[in-house]
VOPAGU-2260 file (C-alpha; in pm, 1 decimal, decimal comma):
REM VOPAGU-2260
SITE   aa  ch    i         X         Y         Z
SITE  UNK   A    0   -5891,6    2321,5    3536,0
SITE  UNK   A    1   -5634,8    2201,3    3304,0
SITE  UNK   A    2   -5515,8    2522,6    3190,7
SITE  UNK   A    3   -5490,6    2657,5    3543,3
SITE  UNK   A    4   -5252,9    2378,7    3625,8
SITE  UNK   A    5   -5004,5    2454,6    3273,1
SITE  UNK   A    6   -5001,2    2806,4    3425,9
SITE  UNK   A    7   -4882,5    2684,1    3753,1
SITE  UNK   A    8   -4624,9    2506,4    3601,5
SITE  UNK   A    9   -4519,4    2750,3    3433,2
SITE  UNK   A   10   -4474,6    3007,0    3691,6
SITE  UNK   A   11   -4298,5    2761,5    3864,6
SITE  UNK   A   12   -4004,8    2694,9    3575,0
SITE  UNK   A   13   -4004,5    3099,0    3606,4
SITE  UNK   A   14   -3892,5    3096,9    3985,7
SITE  UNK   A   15   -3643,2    2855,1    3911,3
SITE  UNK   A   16   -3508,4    3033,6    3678,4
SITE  UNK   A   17   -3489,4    3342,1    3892,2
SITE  UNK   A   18   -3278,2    3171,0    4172,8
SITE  UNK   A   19   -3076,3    3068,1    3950,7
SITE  UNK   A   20   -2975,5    3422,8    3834,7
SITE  UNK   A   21   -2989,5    3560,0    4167,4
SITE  UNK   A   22   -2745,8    3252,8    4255,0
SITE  UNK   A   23   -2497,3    3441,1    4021,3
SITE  UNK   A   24   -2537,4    3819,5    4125,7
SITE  UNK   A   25   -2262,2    3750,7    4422,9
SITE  UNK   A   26   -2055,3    3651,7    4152,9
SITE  UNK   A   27   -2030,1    3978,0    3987,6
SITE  UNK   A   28   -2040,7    4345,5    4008,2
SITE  UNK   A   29   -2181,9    4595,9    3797,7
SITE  UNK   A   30   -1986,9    4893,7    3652,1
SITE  UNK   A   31   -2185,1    5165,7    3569,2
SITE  UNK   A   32   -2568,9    5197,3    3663,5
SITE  UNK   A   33   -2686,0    5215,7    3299,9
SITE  UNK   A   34   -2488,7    4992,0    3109,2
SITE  UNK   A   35   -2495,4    4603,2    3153,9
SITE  UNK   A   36   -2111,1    4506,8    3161,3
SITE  UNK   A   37   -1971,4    4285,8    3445,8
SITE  UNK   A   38   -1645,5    4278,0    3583,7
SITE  UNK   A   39   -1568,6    3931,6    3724,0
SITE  UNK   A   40   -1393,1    3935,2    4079,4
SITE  UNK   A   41   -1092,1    3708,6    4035,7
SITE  UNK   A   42    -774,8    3641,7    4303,9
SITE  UNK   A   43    -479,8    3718,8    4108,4
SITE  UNK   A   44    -280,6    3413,5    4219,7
SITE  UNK   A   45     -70,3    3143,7    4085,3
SITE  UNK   A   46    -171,7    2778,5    4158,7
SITE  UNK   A   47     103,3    2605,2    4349,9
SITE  UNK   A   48     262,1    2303,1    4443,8
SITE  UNK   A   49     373,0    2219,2    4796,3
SITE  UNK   A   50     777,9    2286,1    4775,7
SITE  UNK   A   51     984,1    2034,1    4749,4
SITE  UNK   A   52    1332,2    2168,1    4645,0
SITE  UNK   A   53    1561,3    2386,8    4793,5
SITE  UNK   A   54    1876,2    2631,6    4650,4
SITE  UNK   A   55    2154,5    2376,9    4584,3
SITE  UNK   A   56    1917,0    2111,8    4565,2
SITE  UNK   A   57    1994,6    1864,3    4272,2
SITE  UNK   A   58    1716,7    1782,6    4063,4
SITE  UNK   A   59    1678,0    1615,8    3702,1
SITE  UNK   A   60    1467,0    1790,4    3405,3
SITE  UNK   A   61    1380,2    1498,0    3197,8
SITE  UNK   A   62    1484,3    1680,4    2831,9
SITE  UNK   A   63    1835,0    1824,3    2980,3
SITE  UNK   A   64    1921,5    1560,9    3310,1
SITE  UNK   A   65    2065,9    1685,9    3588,9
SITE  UNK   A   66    2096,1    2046,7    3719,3
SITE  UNK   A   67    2149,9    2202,1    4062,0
SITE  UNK   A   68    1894,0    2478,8    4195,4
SITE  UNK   A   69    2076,2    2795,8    4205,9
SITE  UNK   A   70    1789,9    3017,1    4352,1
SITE  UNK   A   71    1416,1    3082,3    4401,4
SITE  UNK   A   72    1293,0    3372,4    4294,0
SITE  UNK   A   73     951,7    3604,3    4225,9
SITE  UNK   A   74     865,7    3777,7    3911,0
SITE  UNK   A   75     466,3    3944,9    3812,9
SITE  UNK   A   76     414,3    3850,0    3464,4
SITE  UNK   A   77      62,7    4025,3    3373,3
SITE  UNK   A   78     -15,9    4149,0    3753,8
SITE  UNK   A   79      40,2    3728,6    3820,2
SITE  UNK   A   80     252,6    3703,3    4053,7
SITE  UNK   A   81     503,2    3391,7    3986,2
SITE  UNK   A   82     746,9    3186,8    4192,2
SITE  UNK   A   83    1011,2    2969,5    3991,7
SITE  UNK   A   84    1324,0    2815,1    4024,0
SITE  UNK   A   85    1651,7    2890,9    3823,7
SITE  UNK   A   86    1847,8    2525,6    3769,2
SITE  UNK   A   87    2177,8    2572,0    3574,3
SITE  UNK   A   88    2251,8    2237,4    3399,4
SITE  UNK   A   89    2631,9    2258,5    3387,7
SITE  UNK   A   90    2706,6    2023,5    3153,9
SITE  UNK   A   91    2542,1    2252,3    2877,7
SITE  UNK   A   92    2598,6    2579,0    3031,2
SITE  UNK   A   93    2206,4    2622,0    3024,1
SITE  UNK   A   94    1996,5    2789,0    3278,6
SITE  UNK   A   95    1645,2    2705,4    3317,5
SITE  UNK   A   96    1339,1    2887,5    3491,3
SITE  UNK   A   97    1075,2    2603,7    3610,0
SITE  UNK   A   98     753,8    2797,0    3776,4
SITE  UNK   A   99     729,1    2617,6    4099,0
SITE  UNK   A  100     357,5    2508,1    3936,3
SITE  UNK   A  101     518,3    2333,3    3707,5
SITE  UNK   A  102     769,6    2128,6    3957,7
SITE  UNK   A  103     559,2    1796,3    3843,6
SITE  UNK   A  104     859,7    1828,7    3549,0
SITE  UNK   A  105    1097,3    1773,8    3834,0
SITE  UNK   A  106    1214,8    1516,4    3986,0
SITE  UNK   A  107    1457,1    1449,4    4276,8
SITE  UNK   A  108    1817,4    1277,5    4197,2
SITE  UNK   A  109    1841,9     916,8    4255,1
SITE  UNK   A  110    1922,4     741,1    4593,2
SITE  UNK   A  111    2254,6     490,1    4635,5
SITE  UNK   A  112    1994,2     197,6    4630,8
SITE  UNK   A  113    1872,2     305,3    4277,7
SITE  UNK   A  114    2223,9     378,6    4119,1
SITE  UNK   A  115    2339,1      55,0    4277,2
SITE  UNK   A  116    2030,4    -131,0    4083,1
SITE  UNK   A  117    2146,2      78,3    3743,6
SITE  UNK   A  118    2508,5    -104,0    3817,7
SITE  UNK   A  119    2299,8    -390,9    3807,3
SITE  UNK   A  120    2140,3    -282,8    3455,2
SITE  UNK   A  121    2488,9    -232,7    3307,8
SITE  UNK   A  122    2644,2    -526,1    3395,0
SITE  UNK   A  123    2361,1    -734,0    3220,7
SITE  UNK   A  124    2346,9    -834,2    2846,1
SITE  UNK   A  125    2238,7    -588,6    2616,7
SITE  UNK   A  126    1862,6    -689,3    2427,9
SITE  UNK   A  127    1922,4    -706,1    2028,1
SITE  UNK   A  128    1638,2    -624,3    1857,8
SITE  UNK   A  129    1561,7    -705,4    1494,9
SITE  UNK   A  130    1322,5    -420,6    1449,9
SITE  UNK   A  131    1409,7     -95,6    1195,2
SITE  UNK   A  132    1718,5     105,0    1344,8
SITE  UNK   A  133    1498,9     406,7    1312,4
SITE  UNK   A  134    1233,5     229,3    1535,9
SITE  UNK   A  135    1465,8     150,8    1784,8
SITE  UNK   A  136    1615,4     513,9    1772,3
SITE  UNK   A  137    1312,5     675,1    1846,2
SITE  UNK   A  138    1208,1     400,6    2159,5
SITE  UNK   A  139    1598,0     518,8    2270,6
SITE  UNK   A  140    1565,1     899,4    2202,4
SITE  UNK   A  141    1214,7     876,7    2424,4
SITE  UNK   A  142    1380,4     687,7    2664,0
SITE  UNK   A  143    1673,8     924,7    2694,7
SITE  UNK   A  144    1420,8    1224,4    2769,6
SITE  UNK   A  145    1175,4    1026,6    3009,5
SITE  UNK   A  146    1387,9    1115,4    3280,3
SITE  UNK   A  147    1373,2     773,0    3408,0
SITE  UNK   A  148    1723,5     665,5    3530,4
SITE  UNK   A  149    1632,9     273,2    3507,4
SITE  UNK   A  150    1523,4     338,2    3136,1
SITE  UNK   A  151    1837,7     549,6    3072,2
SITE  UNK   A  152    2051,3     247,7    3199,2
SITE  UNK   A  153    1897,2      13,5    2970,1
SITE  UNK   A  154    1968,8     251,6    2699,6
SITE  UNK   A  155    2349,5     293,5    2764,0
SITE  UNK   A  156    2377,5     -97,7    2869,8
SITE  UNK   A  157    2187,6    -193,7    2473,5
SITE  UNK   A  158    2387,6      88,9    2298,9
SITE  UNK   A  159    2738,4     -30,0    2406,5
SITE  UNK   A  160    2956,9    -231,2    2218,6
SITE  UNK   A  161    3254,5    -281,7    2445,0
SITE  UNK   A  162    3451,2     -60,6    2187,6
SITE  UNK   A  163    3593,0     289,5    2122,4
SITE  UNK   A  164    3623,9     218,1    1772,6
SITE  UNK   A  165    3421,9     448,1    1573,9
SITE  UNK   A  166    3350,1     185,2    1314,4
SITE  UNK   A  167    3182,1     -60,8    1478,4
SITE  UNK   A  168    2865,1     193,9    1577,1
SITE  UNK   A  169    2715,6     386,4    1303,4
SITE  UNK   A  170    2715,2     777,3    1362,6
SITE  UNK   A  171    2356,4     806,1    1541,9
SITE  UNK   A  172    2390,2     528,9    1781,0
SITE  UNK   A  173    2699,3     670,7    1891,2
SITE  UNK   A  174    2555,7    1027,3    1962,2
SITE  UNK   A  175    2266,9     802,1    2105,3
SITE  UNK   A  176    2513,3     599,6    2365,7
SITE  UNK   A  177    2715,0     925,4    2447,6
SITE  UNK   A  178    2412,5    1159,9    2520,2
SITE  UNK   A  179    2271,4     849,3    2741,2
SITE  UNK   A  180    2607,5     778,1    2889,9
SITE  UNK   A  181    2696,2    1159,5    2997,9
SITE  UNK   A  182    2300,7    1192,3    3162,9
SITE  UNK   A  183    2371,3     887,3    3341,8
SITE  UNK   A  184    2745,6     985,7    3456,1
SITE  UNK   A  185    2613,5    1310,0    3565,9
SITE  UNK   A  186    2322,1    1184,2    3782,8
SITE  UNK   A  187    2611,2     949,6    3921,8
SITE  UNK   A  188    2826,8    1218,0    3972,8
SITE  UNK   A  189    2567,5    1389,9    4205,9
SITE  UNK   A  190    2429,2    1117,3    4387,3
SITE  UNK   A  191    2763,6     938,1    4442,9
SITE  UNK   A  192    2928,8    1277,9    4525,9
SITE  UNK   A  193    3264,7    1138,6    4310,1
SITE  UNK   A  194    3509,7    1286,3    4053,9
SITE  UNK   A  195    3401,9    1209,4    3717,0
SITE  UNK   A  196    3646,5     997,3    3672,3
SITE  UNK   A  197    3603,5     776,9    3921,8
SITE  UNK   A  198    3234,1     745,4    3831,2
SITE  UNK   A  199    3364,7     682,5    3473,5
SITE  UNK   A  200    3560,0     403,2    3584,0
SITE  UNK   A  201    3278,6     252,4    3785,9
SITE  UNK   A  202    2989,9     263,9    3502,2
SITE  UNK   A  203    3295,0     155,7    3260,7
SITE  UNK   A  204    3362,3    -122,7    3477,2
SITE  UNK   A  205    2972,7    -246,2    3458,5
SITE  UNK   A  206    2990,9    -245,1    3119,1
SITE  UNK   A  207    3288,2    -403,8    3045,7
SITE  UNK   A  208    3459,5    -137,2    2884,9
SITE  UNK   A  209    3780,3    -147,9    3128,6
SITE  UNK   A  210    4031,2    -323,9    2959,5
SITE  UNK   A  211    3950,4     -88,2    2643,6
SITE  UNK   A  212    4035,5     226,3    2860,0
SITE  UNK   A  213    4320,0     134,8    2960,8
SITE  UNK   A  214    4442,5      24,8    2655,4
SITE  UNK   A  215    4325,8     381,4    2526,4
């Protein structure tokens, strides 16, 4: 009697394992009747977002700021077939292709209510820190590219010093300011729907830097 029942068992484990490969047959198809190679049946297709953006759409790309949408377009890369966008970031003269998968590196330009808090940002006093300038460079440089507007205030607000004179910033934290002020002015620009230099004057103002540019 007890080998009968270790049989029974394992017949059983056998049937189980035979639904589980007949489970699998719908998965495949043969080629061939006397060779054992499977072709896997796969949709061609590429995984999408819902669409949020539009040509002439403004929309910021955290490592370059802001660019406008210039068009949508198709391409087949590998019988894929792939939507994208083409954003030309003026200020560099640079034209990106985003797949429209990959819009989660997007993100929309700011409302009035957000560049009216960044005002707020500027006009407050910058944090010193006693850390390594190096340090601090690097928190700045990742702060530049998070594509964060309230972050990129912070960084123009610590990195000004009310001056134009060259020798009262030290060479990198004057490329540091200018990249974070231009990224900021150009977000401005597009939200505010201004001349430059009327957004210039307005960030300028925030920061105290008014009496300087006139004086320039």
């Amino acid at each position: 009697m007890p080998k009968k029942k270790i049989k029974k068992k394992k017949n059983l484990k056998v049937k189980v394992i035979k639904s589980k490969t007949l489970n699998k047959i719908p998965l495949v198809k043969k080629v061939g009747t006397n060779d054992q190679k499977i072709e896997i049946k796969k949709i061609k297709k590429q995984a999408s977002e819902k669409r949020q953006y539009n040509v002439n759409d403004y929309v910021v790309y955290p490592k370059h700021g802001v660019g406008k949408i210039m068009s949508v377009d198709k391409a087949t890369i590998g019988e894929i077939g792939i939507n994208y966008y083409k954003i030309l970031i003026e200020k560099d003269k640079l034209t990106l292709t985003i797949p429209i998968n990959q819009q989660s590196h997007l993100r929309p330009i700011s409302s009035i209510n957000q560049i009216n808090k960044c005002v707020s940002i500027l006009k407050t006093k910058p944090k010193i820190k006693r850390t390594m300038w190096s340090r601090r460079a690097q928190e700045y440089d990742q702060k530049i590219n998070s594509g964060k507007i309230y972050e990129l205030a912070e960084v123009v607000k610590d990195l000004n010093k009310n001056t134009d004179i060259i020798a009262d910033q030290s060479y990198s934290e004057r490329q540091l300011f200018e990249k974070a002020y231009e990224r900021l002015k150009s977000e401005f620009e597009a939200v505010l729907k201004v001349s430059p230099e009327e957004v210039q004057k307005k960030m300028d103002k925030a920061l105290g830097r008014v009496k300087i540019s006139e004086d320039a």
